[in-house]
C-alpha positions in Angstrom: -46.3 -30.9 -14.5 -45.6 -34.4 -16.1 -43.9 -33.6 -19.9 -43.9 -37.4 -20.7 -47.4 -39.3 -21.2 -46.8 -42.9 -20.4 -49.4 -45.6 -22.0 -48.9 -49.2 -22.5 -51.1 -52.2 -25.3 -49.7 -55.6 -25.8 -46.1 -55.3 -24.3 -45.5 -51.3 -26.7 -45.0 -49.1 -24.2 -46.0 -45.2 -25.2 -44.0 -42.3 -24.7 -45.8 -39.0 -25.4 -44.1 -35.8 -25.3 -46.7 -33.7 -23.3 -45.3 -30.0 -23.5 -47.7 -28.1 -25.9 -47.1 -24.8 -24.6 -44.0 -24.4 -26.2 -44.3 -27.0 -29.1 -42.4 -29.9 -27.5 -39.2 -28.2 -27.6 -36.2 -30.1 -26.0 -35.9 -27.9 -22.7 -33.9 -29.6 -19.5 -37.1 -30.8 -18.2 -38.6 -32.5 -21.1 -35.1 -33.9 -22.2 -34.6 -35.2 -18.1 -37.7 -36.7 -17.7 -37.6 -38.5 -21.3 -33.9 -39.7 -20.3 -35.7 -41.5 -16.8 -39.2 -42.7 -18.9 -36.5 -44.7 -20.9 -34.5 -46.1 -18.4 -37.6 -47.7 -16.9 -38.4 -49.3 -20.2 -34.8 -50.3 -20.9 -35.4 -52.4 -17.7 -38.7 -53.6 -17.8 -39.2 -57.3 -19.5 -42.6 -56.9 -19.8 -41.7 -54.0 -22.6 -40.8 -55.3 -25.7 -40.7 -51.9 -27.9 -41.6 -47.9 -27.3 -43.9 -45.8 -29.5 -42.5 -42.2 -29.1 -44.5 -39.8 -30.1 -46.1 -35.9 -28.8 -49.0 -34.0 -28.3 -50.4 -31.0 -30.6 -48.9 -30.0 -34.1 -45.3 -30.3 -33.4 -43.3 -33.2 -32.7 -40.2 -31.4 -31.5 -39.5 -27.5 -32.3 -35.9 -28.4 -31.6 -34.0 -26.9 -28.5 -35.9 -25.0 -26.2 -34.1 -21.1 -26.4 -35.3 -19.9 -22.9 -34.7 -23.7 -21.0 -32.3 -25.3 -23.6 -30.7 -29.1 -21.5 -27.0 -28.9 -21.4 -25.6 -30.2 -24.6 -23.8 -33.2 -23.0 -27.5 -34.2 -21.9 -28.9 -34.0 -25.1 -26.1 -36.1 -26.3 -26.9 -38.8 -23.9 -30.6 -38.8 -24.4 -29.7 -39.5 -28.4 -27.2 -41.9 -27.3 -29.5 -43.6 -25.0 -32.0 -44.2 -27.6 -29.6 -45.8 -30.2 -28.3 -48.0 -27.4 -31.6 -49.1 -26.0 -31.6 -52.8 -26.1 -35.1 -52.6 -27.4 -36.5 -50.8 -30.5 -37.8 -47.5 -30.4 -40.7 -46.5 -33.1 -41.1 -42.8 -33.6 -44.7 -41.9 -34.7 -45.2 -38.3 -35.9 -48.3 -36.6 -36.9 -46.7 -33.2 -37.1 -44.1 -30.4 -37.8 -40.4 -31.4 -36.6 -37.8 -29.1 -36.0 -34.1 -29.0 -35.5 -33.2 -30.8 -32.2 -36.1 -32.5 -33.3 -34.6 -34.2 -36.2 -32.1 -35.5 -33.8 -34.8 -37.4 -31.8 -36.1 -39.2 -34.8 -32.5 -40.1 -36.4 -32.1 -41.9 -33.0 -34.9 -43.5 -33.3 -34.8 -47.4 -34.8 -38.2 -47.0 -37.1 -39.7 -43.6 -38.0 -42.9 -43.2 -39.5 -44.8 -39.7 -40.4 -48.5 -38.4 -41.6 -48.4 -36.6 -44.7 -49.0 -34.3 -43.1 -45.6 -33.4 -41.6 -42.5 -31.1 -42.5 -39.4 -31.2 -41.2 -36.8 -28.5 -41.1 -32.5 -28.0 -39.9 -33.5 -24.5 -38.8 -30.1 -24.3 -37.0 -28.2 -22.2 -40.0 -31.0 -19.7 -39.5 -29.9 -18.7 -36.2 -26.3 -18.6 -36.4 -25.5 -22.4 -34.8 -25.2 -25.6 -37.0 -26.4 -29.1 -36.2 -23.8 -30.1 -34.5 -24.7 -33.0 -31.6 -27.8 -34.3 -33.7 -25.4 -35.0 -36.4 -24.1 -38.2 -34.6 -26.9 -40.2 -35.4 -28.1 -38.0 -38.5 -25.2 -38.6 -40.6 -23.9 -42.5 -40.3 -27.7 -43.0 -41.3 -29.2 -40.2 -43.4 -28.3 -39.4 -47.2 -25.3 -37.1 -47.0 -26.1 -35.0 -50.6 -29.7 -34.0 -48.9 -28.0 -33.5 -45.7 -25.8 -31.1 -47.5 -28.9 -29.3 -49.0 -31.0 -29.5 -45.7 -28.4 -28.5 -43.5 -27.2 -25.5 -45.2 -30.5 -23.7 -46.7 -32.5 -24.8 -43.7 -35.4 -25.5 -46.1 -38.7 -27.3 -45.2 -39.1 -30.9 -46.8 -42.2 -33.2 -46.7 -42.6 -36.3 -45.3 -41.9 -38.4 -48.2 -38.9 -36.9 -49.1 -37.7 -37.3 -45.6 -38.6 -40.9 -46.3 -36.5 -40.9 -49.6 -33.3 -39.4 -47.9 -33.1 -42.1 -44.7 -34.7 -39.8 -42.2 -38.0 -41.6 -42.1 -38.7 -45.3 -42.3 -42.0 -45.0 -44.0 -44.8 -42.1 -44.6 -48.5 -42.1 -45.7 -51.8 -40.3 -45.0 -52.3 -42.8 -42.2 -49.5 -43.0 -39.9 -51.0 -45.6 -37.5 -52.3 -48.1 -40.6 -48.7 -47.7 -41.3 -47.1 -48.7 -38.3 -49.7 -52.0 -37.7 -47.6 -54.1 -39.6 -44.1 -52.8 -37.9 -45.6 -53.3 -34.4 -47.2 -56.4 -35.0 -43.8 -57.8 -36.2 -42.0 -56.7 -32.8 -44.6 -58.2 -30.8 -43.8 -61.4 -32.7 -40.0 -61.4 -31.9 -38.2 -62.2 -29.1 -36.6 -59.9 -26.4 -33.2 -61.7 -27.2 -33.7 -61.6 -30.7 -34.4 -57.8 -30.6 -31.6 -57.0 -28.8 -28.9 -58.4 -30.3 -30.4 -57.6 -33.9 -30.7 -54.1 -33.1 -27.0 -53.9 -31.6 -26.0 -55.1 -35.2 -27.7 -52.2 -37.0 -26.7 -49.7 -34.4 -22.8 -50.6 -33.7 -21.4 -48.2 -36.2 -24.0 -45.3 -34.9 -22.2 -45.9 -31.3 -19.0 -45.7 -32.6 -19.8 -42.1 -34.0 -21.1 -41.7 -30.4 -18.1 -42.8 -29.1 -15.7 -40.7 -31.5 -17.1 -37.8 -32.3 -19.2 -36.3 -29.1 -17.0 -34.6 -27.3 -16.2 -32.7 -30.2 -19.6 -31.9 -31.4 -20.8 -31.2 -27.7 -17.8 -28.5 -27.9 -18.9 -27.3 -31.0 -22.2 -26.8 -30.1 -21.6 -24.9 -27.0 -19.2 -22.5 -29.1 -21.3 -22.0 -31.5 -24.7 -20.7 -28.8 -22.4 -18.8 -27.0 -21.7 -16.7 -29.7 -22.9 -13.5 -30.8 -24.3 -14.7 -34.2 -26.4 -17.1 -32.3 -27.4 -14.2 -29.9 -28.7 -12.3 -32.3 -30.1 -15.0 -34.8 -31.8 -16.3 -31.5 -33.1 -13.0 -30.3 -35.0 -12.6 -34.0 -36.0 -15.6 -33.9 -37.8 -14.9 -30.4 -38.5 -11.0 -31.6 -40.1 -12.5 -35.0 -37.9 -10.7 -37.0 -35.2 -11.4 -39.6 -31.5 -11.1 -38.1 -28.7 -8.7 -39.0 -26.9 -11.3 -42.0 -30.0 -11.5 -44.1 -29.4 -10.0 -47.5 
């Protein structure tokens, strides 16, 4: 079964994520095959910028619990994305989650329906955002981070546009990405390139300095028995032991 849609119009190549069953979450399948789908692009001149976007109601529930990728892959997917030497466009028309959040901080122009909420739902099961952070915090507004972060409240599409998650967000996510897309199509490859590595160098170098710690945070932090209880509610649909 193919987790990654592929379509292409007018040099934007399309990458869909195709796993409905469990709401897009970031399992070691998904996360492999959306690590090869942009390799090809990186190296295809006949791309000049990727749409990534999903299937069903959900952009990204965050990790998968029951088929979560090994933390030092998810850390190269984000990496990978940021690094691209083309841009990456994330178009959501749905709920985003966690891991999720990671995807679109990565990502060099967000957009979102109104129809979206977003959500750090990381506190609420005993781990903390620790490898989406890299390319969450050199771009995102670090007083709402605070607030997001620690209450693992639901926010709205505009305010995620206010705080630096999103680029832009309306009713019509499509009528709001026209102009963006048009504007790639009119720039060079060259150009592209070397004006995204600009905007992206000081992302990479949180890459570069931070990952091995966050990687080892992160994998602390599931493999411990707050997370395996907060995870068990969550999967049991119940509230876990802390709540007061």
């Amino acid at each position: 079964m193919t987790l990654i849609g592929r379509t292409r119009a007018r040099g934007v190549e399309t990458l869909t994520l195709d796993s409905p069953h469990n709401r897009n979450a970031l399992s070691a399948a998904l996360v492999g095959e959306l690590t090869d789908a942009l390799a090809d692009c990186a190296k295809d001149a006949d791309v000049r910028a990727i749409v990534l976007t999903h299937t069903g109601n959900t952009f990204s529930a965050g990790a998968d619990l029951r088929d979560p990728p090994p933390p030092d892959a998810l850390v190269a997917l984000l990496r990978q994305l940021v690094a691209l030497p083309k841009p990456v466009v994330a178009r959501v028309t749905g709920h985003v989650r966690a891991g999720g959040l990671g995807l679109l901080a990565a990502c060099d122009i967000s957009a979102a329906s109104s129809q979206a909420t977003f959500a750090f739902t990381e506190v609420h099961i005993g781990v903390a955002p620790a490898v989406i952070s890299l390319p969450l915090l050199p771009r995102t507004d670090p007083r709402a981070l605070a607030r997001y972060y620690l209450t693992g409240e639901r926010f709205t599409a505009p305010e995620a546009a206010r705080i630096g998650l999103l680029t832009t967000a309306g009713e019509d996510v499509d009528e709001a990405l026209a102009p963006i897309l048009d504007g790639l199509r009119r720039a060079s490859p060259q150009a592209l390139a070397e004006t995204k590595a600009l905007l992206t160098a000081k992302v990479l170098e949180a890459f570069d300095r931070d990952a091995a710690d966050l990687t080892a945070l992160s994998a602390r932090l599931f493999s411990s028995a707050q997370a395996r209880e907060g995870m068990t509610a969550f999967l049991e649909r119940r509230d876990p032991a802390w709540v007061v």
